[in-house]
C-alpha positions, -999 to 999 in steps of 0.1 A, spaced: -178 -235 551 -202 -214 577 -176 -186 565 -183 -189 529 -222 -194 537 -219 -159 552 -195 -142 525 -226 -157 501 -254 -145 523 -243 -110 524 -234 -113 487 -275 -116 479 -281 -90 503 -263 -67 488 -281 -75 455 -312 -73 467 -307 -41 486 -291 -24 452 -318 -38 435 -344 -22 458 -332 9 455 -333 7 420 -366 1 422 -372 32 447 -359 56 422 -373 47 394 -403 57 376 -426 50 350 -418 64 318 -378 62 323 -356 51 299 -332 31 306 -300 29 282 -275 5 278 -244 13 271 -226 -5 240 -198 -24 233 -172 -27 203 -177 -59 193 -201 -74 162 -241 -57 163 -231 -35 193 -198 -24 174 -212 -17 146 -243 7 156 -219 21 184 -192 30 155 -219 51 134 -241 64 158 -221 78 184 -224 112 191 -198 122 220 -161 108 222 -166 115 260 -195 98 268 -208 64 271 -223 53 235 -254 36 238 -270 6 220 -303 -6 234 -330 12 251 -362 2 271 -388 19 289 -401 13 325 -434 8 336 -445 1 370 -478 -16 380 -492 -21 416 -456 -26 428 -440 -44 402 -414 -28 378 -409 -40 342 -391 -27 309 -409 -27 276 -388 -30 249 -376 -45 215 -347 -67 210 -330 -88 189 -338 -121 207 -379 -120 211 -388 -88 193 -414 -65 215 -412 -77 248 -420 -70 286 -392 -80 307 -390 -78 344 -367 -50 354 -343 -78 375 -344 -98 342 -337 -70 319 -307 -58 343 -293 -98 342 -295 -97 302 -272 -62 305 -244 -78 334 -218 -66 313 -227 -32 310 -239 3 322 -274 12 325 -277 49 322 -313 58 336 -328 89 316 -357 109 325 -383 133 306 -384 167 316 -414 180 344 -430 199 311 -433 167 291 -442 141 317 -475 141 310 -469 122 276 -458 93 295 -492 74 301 -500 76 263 -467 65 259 -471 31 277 -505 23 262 -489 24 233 -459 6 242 -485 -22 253 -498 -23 221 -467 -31 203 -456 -57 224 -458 -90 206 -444 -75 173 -408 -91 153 -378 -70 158 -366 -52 128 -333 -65 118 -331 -44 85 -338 -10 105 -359 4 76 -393 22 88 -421 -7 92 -452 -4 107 -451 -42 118 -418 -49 131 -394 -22 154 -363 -21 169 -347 -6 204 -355 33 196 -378 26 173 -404 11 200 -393 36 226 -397 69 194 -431 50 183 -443 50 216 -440 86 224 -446 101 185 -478 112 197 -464 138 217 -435 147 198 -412 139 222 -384 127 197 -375 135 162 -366 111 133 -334 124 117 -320 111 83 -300 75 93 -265 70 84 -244 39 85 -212 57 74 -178 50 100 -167 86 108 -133 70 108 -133 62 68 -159 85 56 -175 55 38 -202 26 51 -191 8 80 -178 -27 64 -201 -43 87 -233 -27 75 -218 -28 36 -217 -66 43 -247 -66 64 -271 -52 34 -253 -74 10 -264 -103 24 -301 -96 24 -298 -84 -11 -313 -48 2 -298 -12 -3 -280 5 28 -307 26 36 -291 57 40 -304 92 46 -338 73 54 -356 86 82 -349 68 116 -335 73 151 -309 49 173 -306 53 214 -273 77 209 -296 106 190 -325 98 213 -302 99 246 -292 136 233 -329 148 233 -331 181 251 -366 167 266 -349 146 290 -324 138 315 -301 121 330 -309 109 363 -288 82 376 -268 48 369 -280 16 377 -241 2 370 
């Protein structure tokens, strides 16, 4: 028993030291990325968006923002739209998968406090299932491009929803549309965290897992 007390013990140690460190490294105006898997929403944005074979193919994105020594990610999701989430909580939601940290470049760092305020300001909003520009409802790239349009930092490039595999529209997305009676909106103007993670303003730093 005092065995597995111990085995536990060093177990939340370990956490919290990693977790710590985290914390050390980070800074605010990173972006964290998560990577994606092949299964259902994940799948299907993975399977159209992905831009490198080699890499990890990313789904969600959040920025950081730390304030008199606490740490949180600002981002929009599929559960509660535009939200702030502590960084410990946003790394629990993730378990499952990689968090690539990105950073901007020295010569565009000064965009980042603009970049927050604004990010502030859009907390509260829906999340926007349909991915078709709206100015009152965003999704993962969308808050984190919004945030930083401003300064340019990203660009919006024509969307597709097309599986490279089959040259035609992912059957997920085909179906998706079709049961919200709306157009695929292809070739519309947009961005996802794949294109984004291939800006040549930023970086890759590190890897939280």
């Amino acid at each position: 028993m005092i065995r597995i007390i111990g085995i536990l013990v060093l177990l939340m140690f370990c956490i919290t030291s990693c977790r710590t460190h985290y914390v050390k490294q980070l800074e605010s105006g990173d972006m964290i990325f998560v990577e994606s898997n092949e299964q259902n929403l994940s799948g299907a944005i993975s399977r159209v968006t992905k831009v490198d074979e080699h890499n990890i193919s990313f789904d969600h994105m959040g920025i950081v923002e730390k304030v008199a020594g606490s740490v949180n990610v600002l981002h929009a999701t599929t559960q509660g739209g535009s939200i702030k989430q502590s960084l410990n909580d946003f790394i629990q939601a993730h378990k499952d998968r990689r968090l690539v940290v990105y950073r901007l470049k020295d010569e565009y760092k000064n965009a980042i406090p603009s970049a927050l305020v604004r990010a502030n300001q859009m907390l509260g909003k829906p999340y926007n299932y349909l991915y078709i520009p709206s100015d009152t409802a965003y999704y993962c790239s969308d808050f984190i491009e919004r945030a930083f349009r401003e300064s340019n930092i990203f660009k919006l490039e024509p969307m597709t929803f097309v599986n490279p595999a089959t040259k035609e529209v992912d059957a997920y997305w085909k179906s998706f549309y079709d049961k919200h009676n709306v157009e695929v909106p292809e070739g519309l103007p947009g961005c996802n965290p794949n294109g984004l993670s291939h800006s040549d303003k930023i970086e890759k730093v590190f890897m939280i897992k």
